[in-house]
VEXZA-980118 format. One record per residue: residue in one letter; x, y, z of N, C-alpha, C, O in turn. Coordinates in nm, 3 decimals. Layout:
N
{r "a", {X, Y, Z}, {X, Y, Z}, {X, Y, Z}, {X, Y, Z}},
...
//
This chain:
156
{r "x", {-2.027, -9.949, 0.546}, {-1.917, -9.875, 0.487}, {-1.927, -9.880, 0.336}, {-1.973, -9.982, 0.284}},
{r "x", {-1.890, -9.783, 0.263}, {-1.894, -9.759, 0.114}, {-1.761, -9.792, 0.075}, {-1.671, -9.752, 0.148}},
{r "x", {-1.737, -9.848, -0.011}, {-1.596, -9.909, -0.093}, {-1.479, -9.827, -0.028}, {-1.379, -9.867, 0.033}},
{r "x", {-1.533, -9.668, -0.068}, {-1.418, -9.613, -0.069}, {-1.411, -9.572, 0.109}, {-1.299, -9.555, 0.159}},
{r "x", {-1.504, -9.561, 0.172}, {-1.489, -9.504, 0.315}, {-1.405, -9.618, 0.429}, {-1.397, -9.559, 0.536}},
{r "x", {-1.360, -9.720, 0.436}, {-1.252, -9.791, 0.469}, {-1.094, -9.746, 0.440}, {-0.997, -9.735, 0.516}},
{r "x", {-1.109, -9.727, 0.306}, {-0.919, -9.608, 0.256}, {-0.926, -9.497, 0.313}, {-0.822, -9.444, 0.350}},
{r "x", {-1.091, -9.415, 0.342}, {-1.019, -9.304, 0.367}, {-0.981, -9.318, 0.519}, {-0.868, -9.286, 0.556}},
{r "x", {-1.067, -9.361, 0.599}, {-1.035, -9.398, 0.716}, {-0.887, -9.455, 0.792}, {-0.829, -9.409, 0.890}},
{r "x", {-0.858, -9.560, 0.713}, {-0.684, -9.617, 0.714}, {-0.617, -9.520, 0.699}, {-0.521, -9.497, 0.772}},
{r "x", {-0.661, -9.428, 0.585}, {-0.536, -9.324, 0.530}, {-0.519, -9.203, 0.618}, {-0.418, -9.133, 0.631}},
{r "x", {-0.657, -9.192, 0.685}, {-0.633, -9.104, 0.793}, {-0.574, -9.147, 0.934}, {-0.481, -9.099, 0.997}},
{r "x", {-0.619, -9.203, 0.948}, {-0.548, -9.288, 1.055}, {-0.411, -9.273, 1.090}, {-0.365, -9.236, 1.198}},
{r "x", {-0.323, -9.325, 0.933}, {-0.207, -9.357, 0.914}, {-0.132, -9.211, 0.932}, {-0.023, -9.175, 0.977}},
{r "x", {-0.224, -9.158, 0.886}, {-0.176, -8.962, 0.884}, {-0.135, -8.914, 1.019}, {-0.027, -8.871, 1.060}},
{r "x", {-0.255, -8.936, 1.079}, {-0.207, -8.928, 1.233}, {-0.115, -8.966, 1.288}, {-0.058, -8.896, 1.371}},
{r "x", {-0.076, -9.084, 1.260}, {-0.012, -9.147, 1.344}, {0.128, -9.085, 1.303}, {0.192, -9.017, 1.384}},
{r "x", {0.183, -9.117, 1.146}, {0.315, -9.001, 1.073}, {0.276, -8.874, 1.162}, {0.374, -8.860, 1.235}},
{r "x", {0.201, -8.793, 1.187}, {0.194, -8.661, 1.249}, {0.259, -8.672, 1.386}, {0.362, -8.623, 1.432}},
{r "x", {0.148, -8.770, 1.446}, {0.238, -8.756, 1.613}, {0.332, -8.807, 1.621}, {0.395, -8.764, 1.718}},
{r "x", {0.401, -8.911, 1.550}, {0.524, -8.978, 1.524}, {0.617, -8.850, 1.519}, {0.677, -8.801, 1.615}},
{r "x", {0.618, -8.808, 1.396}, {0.690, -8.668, 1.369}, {0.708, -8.595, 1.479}, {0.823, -8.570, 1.512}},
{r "x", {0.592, -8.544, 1.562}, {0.604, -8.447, 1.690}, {0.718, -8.507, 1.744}, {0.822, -8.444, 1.767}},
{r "x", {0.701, -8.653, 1.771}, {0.715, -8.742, 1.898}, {0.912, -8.727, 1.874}, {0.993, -8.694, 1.961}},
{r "x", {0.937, -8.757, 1.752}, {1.025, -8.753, 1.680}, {1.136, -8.605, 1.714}, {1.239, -8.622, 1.779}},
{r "x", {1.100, -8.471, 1.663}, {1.154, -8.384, 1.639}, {1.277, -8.299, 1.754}, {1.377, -8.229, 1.744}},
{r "x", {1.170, -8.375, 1.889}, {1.273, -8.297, 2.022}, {1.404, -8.358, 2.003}, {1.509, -8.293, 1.992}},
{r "x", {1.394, -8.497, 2.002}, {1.519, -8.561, 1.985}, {1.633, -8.625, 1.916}, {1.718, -8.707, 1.949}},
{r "x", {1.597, -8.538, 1.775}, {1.707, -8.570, 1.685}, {1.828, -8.476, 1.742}, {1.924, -8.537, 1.696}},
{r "x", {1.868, -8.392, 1.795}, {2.012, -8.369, 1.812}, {2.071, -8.503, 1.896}, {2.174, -8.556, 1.857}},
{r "x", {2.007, -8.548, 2.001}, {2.052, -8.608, 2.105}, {2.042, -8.769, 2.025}, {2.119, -8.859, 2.058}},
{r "x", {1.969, -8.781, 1.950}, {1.976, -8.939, 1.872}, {2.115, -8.916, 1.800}, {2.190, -9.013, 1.792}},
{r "x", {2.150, -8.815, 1.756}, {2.291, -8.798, 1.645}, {2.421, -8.805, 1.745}, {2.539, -8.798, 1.709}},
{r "x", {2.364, -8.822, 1.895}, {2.501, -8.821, 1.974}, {2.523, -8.934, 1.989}, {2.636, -8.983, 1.980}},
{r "x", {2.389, -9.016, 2.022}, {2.434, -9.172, 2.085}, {2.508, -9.304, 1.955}, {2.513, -9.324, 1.834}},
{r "x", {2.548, -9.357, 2.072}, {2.698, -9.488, 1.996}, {2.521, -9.585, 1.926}, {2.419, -9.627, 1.981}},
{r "x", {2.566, -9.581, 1.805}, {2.474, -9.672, 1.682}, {2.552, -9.777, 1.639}, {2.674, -9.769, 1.650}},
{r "x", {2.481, -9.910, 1.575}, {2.524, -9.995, 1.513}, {2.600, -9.979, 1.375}, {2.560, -9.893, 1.296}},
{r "x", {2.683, -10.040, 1.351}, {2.723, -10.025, 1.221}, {2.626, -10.042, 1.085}, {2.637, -9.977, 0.981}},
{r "x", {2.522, -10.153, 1.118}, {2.445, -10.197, 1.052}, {2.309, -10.123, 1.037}, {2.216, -10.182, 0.981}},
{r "x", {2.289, -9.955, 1.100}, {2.176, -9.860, 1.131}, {2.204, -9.850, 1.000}, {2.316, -9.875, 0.955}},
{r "x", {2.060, -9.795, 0.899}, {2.055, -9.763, 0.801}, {2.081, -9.630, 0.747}, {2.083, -9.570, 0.854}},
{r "x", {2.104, -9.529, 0.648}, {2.128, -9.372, 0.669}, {2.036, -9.294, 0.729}, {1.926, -9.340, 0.699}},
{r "x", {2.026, -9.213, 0.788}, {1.908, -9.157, 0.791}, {1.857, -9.092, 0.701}, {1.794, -9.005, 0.760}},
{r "x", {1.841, -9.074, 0.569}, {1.791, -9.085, 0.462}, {1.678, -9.158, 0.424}, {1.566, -9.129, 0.382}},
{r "x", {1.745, -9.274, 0.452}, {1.662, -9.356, 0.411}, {1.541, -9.371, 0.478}, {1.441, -9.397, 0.409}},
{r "x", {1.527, -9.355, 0.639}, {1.400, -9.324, 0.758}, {1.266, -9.288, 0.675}, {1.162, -9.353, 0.680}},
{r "x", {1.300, -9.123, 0.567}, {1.166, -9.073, 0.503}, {1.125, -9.195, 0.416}, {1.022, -9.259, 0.436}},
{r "x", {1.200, -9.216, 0.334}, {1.149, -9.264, 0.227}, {1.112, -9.423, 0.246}, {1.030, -9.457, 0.162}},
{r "x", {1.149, -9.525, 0.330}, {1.096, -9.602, 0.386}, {0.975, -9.635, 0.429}, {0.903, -9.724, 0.383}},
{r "x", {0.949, -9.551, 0.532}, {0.792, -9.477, 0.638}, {0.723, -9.421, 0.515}, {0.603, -9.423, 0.543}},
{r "x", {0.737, -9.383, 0.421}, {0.646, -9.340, 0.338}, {0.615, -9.459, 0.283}, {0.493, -9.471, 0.278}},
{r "x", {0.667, -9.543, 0.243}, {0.619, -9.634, 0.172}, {0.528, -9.751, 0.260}, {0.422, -9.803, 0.224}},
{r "x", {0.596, -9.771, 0.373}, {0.550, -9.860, 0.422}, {0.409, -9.815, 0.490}, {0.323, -9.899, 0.516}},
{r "x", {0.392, -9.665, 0.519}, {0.276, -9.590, 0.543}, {0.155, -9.590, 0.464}, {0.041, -9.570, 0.505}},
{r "x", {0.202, -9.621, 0.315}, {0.099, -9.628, 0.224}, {0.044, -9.744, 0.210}, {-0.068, -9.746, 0.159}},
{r "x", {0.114, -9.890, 0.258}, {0.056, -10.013, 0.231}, {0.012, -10.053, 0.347}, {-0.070, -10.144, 0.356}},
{r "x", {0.058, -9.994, 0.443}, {-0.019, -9.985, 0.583}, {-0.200, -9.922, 0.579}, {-0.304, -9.964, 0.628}},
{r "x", {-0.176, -9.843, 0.521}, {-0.355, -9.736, 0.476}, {-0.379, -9.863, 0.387}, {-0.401, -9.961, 0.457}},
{r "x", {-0.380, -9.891, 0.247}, {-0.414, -9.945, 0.174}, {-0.449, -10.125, 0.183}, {-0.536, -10.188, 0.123}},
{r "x", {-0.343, -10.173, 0.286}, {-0.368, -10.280, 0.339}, {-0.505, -10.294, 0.436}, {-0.588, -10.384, 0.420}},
{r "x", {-0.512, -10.209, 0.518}, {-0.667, -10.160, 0.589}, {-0.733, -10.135, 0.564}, {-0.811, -10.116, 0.657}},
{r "x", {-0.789, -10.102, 0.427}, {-0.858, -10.049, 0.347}, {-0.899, -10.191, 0.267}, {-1.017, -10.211, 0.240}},
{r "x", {-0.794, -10.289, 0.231}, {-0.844, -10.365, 0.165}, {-0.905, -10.484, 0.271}, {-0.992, -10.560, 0.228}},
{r "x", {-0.867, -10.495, 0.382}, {-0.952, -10.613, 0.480}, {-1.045, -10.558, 0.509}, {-1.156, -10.611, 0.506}},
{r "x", {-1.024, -10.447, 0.542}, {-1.203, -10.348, 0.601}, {-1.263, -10.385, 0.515}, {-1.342, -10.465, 0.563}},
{r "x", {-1.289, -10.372, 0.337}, {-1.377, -10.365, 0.275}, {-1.393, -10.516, 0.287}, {-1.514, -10.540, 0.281}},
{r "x", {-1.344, -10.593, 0.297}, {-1.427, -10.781, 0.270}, {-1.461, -10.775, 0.423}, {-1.583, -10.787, 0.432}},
{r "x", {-1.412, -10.765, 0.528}, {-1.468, -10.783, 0.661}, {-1.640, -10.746, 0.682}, {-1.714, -10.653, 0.650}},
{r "x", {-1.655, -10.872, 0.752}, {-1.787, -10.842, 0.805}, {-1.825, -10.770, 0.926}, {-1.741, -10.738, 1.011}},
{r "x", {-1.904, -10.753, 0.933}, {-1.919, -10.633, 1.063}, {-1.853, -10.719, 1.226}, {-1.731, -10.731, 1.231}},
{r "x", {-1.907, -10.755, 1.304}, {-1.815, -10.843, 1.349}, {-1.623, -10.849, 1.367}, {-1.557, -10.814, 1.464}},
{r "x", {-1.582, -10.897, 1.253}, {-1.474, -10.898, 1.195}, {-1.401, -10.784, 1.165}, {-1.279, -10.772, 1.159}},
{r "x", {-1.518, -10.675, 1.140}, {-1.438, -10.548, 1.078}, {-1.388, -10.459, 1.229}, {-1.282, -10.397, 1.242}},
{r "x", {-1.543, -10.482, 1.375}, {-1.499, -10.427, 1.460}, {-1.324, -10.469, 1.522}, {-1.234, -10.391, 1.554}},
{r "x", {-1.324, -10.600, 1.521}, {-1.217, -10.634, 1.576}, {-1.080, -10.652, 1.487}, {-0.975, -10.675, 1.547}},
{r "x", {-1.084, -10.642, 1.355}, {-1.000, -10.593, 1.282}, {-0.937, -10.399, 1.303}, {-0.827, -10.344, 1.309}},
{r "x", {-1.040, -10.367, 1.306}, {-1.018, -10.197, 1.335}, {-0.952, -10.162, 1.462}, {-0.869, -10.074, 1.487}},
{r "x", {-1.022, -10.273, 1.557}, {-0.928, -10.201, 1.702}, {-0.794, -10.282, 1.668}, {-0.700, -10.204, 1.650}},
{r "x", {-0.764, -10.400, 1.657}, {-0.624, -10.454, 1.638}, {-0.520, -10.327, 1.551}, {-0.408, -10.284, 1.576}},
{r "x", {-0.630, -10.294, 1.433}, {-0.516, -10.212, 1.347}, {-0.488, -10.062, 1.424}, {-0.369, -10.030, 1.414}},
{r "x", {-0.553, -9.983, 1.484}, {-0.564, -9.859, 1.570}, {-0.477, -9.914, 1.725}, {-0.419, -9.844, 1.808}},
{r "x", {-0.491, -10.026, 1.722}, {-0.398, -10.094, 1.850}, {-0.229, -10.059, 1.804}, {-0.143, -9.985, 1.853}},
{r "x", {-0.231, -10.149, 1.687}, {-0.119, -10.157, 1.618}, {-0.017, -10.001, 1.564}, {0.104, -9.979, 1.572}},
{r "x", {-0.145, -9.909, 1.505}, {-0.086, -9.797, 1.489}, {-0.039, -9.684, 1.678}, {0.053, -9.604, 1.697}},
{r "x", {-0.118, -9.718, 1.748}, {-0.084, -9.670, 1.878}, {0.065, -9.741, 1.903}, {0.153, -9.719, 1.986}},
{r "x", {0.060, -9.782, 1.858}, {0.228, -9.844, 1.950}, {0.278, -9.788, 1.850}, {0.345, -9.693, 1.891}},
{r "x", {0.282, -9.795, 1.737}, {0.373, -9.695, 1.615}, {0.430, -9.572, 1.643}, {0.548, -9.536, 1.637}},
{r "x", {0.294, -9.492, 1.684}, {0.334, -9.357, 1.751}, {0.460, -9.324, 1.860}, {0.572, -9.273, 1.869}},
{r "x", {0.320, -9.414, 1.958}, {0.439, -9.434, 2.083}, {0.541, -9.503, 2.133}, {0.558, -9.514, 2.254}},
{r "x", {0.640, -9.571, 2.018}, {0.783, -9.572, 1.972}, {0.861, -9.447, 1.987}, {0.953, -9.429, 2.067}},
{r "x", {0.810, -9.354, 1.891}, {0.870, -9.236, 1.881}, {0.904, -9.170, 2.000}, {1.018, -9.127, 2.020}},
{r "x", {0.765, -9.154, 2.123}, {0.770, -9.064, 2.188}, {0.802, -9.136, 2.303}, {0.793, -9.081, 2.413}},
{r "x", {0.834, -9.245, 2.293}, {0.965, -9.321, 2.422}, {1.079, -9.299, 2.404}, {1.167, -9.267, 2.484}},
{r "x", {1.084, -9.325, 2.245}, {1.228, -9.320, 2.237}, {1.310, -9.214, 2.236}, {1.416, -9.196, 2.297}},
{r "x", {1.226, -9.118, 2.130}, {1.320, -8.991, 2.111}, {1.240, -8.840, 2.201}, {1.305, -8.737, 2.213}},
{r "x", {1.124, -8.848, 2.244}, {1.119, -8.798, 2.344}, {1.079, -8.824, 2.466}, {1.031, -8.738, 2.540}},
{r "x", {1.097, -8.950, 2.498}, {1.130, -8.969, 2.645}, {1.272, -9.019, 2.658}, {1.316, -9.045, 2.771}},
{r "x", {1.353, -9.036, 2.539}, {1.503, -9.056, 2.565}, {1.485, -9.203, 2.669}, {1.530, -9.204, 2.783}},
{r "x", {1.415, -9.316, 2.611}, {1.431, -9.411, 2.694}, {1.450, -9.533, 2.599}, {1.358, -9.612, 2.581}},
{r "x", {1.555, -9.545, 2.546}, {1.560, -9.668, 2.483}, {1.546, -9.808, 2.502}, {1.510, -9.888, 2.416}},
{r "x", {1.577, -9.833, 2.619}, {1.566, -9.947, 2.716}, {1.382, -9.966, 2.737}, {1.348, -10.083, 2.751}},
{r "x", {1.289, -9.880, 2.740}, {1.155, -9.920, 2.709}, {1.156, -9.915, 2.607}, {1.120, -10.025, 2.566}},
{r "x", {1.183, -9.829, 2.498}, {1.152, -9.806, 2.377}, {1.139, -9.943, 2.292}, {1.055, -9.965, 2.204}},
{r "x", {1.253, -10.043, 2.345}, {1.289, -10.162, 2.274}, {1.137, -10.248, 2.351}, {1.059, -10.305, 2.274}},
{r "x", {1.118, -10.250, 2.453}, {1.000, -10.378, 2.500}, {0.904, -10.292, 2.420}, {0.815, -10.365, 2.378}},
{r "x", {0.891, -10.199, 2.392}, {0.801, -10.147, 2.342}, {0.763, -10.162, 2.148}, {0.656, -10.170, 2.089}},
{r "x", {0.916, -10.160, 2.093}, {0.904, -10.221, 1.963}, {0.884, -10.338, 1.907}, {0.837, -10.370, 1.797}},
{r "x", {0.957, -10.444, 2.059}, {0.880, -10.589, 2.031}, {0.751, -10.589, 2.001}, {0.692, -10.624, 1.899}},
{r "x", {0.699, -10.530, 2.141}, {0.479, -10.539, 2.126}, {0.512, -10.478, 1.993}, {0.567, -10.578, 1.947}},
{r "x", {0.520, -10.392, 1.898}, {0.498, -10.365, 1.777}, {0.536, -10.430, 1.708}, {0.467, -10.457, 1.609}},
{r "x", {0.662, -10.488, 1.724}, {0.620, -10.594, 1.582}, {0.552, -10.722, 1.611}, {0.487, -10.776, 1.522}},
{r "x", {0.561, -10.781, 1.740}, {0.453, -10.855, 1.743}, {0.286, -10.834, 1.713}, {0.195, -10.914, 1.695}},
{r "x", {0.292, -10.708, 1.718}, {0.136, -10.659, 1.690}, {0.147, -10.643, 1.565}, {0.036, -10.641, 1.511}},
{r "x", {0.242, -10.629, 1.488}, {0.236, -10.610, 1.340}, {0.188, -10.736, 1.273}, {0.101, -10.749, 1.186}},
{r "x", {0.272, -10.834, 1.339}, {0.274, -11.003, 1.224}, {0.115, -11.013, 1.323}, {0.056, -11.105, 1.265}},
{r "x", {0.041, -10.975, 1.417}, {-0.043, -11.001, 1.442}, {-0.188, -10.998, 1.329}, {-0.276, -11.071, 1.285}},
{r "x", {-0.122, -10.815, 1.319}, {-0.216, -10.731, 1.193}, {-0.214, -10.830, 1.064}, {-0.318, -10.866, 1.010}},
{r "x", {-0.060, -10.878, 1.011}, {-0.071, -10.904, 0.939}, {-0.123, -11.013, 0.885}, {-0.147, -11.023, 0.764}},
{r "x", {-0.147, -11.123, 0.990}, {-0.210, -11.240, 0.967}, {-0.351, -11.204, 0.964}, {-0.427, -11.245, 0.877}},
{r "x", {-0.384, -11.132, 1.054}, {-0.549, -11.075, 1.034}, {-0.610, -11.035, 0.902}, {-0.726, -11.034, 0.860}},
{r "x", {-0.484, -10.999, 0.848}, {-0.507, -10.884, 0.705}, {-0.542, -11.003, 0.606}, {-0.637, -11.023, 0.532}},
{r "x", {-0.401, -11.087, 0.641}, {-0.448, -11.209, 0.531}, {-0.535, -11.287, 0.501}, {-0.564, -11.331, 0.390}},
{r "x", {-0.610, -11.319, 0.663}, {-0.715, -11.377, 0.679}, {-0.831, -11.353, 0.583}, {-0.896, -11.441, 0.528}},
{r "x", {-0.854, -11.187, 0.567}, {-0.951, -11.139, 0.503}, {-0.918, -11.057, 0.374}, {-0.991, -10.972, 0.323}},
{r "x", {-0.760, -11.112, 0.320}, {-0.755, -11.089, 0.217}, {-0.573, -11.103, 0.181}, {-0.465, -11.053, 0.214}},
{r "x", {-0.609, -11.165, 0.128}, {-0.446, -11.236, 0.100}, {-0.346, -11.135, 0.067}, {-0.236, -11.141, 0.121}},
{r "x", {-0.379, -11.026, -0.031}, {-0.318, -10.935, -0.119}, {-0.264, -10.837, -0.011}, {-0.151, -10.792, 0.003}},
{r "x", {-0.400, -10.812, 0.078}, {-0.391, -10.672, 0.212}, {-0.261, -10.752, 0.307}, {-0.167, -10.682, 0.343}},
{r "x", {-0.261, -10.916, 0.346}, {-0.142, -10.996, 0.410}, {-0.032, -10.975, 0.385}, {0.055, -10.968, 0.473}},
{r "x", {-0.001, -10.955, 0.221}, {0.089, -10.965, 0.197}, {0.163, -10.864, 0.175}, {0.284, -10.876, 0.159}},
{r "x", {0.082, -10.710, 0.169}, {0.106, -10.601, 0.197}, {0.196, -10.561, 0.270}, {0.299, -10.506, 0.231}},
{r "x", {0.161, -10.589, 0.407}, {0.204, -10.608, 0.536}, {0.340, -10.665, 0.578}, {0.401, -10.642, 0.682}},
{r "x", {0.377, -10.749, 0.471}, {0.469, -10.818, 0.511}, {0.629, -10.713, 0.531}, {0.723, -10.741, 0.604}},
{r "x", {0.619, -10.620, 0.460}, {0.725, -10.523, 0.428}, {0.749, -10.454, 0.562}, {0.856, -10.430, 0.616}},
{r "x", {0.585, -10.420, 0.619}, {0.597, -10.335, 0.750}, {0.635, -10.450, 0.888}, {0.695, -10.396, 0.982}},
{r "x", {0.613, -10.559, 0.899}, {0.627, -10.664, 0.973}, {0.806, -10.670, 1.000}, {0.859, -10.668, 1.111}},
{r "x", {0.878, -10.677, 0.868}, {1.033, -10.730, 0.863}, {1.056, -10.557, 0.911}, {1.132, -10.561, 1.008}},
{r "x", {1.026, -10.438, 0.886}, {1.076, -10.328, 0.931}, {1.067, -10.309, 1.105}, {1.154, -10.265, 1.180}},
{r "x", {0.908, -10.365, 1.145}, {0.919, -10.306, 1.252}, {1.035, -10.413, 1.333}, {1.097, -10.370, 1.430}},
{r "x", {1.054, -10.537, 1.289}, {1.127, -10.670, 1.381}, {1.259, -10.583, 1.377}, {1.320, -10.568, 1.483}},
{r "x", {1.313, -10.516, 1.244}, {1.426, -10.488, 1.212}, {1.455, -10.378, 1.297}, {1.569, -10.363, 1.340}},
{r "x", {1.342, -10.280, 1.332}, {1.335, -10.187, 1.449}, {1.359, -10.212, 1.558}, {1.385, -10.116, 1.630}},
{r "x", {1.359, -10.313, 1.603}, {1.306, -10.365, 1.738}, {1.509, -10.404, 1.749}, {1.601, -10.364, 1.821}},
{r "x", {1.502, -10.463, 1.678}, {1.681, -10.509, 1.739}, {1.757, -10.383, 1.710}, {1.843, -10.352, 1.793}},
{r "x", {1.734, -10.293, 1.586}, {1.802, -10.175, 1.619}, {1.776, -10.079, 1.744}, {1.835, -9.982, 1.792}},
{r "x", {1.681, -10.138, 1.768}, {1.657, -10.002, 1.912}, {1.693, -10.112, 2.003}, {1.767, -10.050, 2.080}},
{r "x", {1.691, -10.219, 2.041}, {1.809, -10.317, 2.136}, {1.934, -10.260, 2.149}, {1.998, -10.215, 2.244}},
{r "x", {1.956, -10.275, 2.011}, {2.116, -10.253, 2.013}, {2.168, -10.091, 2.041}, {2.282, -10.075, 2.083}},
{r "x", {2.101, -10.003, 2.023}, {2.152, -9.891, 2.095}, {2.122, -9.871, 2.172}, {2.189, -9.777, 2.215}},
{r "x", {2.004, -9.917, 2.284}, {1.979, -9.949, 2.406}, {2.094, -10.014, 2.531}, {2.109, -9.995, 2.651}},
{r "x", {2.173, -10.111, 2.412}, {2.276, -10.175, 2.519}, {2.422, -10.076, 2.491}, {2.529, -10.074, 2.552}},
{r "x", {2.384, -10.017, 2.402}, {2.531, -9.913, 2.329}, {2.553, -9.791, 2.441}, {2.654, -9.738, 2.487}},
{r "x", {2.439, -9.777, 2.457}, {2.397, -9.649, 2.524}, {2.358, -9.656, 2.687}, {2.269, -9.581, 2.728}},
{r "x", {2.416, -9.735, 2.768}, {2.322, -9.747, 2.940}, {2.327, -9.598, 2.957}, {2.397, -9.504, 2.920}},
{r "x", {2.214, -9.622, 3.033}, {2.200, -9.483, 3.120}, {2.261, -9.481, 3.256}, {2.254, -9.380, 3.326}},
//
């Protein structure tokens, strides 16, 4: 890999994943604006500008362990992180279009457990890319009990 062909790779990656997220996303915002939410849900405002950020240190964090990883290391760094972004996606498309919150939530645990997974990996091979991570780690945990909690708000 060349310095720069690890970023572009992450960054595409990450693209994808915002893309099918988005798809996954779009059927079910009327029906997300009906169900009983926590007091403590953040605006939805805030959703873009969050995911953007945390999208960029997500690419850039992968970008920076890929490049010190050794081959070896880099294979099994790459599937963990493409592991990690697969459950990202398919958050979306449990939750808001399969309208299943009750998986959606076992499903955001494995993500943030796969996150602090990523992120210890990241650190391993580069402290800076670890600590990157750490922002997307407290979001997805913070995900995970918000989609609990309207899971139990909401029985089917």
């Amino acid at each position: 890999m060349t310095d720069r062909s690890p970023y572009a790779l992450t960054s595409a990656a990450v693209a994808a994943t915002a893309v099918l997220g988005g798809i996954g996303t779009a059927p079910g915002t009327r029906w997300y604006r009906q169900l009983d939410k926590p007091p403590w849900q953040p605006p939805g405002w805030a959703f873009g500008p969050a995911w953007t950020v945390l999208y960029v240190l997500l690419a850039v964090a992968g970008g920076r362990a890929l490049t010190v990883a050794a081959a070896p290391a880099r294979r099994r760094y790459l599937r963990a992180y493409l592991a990690n972004l697969a459950l990202n996606a398919g958050w979306t498309w449990l939750f808001f279009r399969g309208r299943r919150p009750a998986v959606a939530t076992a499903e955001a645990v494995l993500l943030a457990v796969s996150t602090a997974d990523l992120a210890r990996r990241s650190g391993v091979l580069d402290r800076r890319a670890g600590a990157a991570l750490v922002p997307y780690g407290a979001w997805t945990t913070f995900a995970a009990a918000l989609t609990a909690s309207i899971a139990r708000r909401n029985p089917r």
